[in-house]
C-alpha distance (Angstrom), angle and dihedral (degrees) to the residues before:
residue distance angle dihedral
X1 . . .
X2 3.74 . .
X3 4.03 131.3 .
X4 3.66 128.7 -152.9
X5 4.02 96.3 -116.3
X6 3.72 95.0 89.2
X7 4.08 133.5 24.1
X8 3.49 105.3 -103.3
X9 3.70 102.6 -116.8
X10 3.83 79.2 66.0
X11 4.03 98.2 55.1
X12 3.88 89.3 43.0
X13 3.94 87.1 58.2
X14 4.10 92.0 45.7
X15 4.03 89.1 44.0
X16 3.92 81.3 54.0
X17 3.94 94.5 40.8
X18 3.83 90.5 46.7
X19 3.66 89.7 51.5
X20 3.45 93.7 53.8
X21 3.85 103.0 48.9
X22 3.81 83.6 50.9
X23 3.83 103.0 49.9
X24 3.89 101.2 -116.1
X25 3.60 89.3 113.4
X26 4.32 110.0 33.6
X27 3.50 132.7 -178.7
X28 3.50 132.9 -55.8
X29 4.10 82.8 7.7
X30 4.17 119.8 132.4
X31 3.41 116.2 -112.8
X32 3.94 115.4 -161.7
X33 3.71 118.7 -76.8
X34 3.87 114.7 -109.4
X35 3.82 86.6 -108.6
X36 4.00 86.4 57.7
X37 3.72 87.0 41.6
X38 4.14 99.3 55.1
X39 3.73 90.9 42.4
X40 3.79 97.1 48.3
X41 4.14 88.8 44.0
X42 3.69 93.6 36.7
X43 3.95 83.3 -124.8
X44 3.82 136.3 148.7
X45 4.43 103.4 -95.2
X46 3.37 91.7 -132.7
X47 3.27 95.3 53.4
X48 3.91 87.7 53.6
X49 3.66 85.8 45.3
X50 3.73 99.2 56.9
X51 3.92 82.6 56.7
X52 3.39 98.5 54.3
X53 3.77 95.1 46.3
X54 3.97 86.6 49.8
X55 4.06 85.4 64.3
X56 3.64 99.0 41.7
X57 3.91 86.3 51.1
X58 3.47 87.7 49.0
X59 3.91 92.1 51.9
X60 4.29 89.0 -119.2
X61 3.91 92.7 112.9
X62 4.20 128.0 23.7
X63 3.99 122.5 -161.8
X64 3.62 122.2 -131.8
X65 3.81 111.8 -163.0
X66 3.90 121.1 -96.2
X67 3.84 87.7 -3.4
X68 3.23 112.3 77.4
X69 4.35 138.3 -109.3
X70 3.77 119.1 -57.5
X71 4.17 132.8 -164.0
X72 4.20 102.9 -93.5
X73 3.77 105.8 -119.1
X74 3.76 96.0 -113.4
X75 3.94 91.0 39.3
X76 3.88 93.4 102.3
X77 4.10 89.6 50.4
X78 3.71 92.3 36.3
X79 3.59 91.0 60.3
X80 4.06 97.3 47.7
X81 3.45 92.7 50.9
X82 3.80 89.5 64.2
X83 3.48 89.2 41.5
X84 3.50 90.9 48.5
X85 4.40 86.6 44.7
X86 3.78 91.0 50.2
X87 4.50 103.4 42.8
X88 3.90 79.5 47.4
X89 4.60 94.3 52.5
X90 4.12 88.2 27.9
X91 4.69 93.5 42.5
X92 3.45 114.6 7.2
X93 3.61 104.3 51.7
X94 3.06 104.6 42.5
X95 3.91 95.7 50.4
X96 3.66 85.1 52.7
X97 3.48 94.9 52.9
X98 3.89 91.0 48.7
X99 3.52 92.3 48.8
X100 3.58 93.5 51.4
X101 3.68 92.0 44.6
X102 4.29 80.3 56.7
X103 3.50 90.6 58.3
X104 4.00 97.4 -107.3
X105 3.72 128.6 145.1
X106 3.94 124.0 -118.8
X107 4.29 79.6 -112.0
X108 3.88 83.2 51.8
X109 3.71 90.8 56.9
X110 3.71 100.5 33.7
X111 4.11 90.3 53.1
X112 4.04 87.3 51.7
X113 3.89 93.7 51.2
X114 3.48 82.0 47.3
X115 3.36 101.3 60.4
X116 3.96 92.8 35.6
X117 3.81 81.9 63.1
X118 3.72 93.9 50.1
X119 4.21 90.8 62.0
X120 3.47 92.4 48.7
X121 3.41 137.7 87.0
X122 3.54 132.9 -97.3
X123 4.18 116.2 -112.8
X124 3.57 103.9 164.2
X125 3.79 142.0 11.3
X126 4.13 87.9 -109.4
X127 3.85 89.1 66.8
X128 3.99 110.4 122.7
X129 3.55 115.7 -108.7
């Protein structure tokens, strides 16, 4: 259920991220109340708390007053565009930066991603073609 790497509080708040960015949970939907959440994981509340309050400061998840907490609208695009922010710091630049460093052009590297697109499968209809 839970591993040792990370507090839990932390791998609640990922579950929830990773739930978002795929769809399971969309916007405006409920998610289960931390009360819900510590039963169901056989966890501390406050620890499912702490979680929740992580995504509401983060703008992923909004309370509404004797109802419950809901996915923010722009949760879902909020959280690919740091996604998006960190493949580009952790991938991108340093591939450029190695390819450079190997004496190839930007049309050098461009043609290779091209072609590494080419073999792989398509995921989505915004794939390059």
């Amino acid at each position: 259920m839970f591993s040792d790497h990370a507090p839990i509080y932390r791998q609640i708040g990922d579950r929830i991220r990773a739930d978002i960015v795929t769809g399971t949970l969309g916007a405006d939907q409920q998610v289960m109340s931390t009360n819900q959440y510590a039963s169901f994981y056989g966890i501390n509340p406050a620890t499912a708390a702490k979680a929740f309050q992580d995504l509401i400061d983060e703008g992923l998840l909004y309370k509404r007053r004797g109802v419950g907490m809901f996915v923010s609208p722009d949760a879902r695009e909020k959280l690919l565009g740091v996604r998006r922010a960190r493949f580009f710091q952790e991938h991108v630049e340093p591939m450029i930066a190695e390819a450079k460093a190997l004496g190839m052009s930007l049309d050098d590297i461009a043609a290779h991603v091209r072609a590494a697109a080419q073999t792989q499968p398509k995921t989505s209809e915004k794939d390059p073609k």
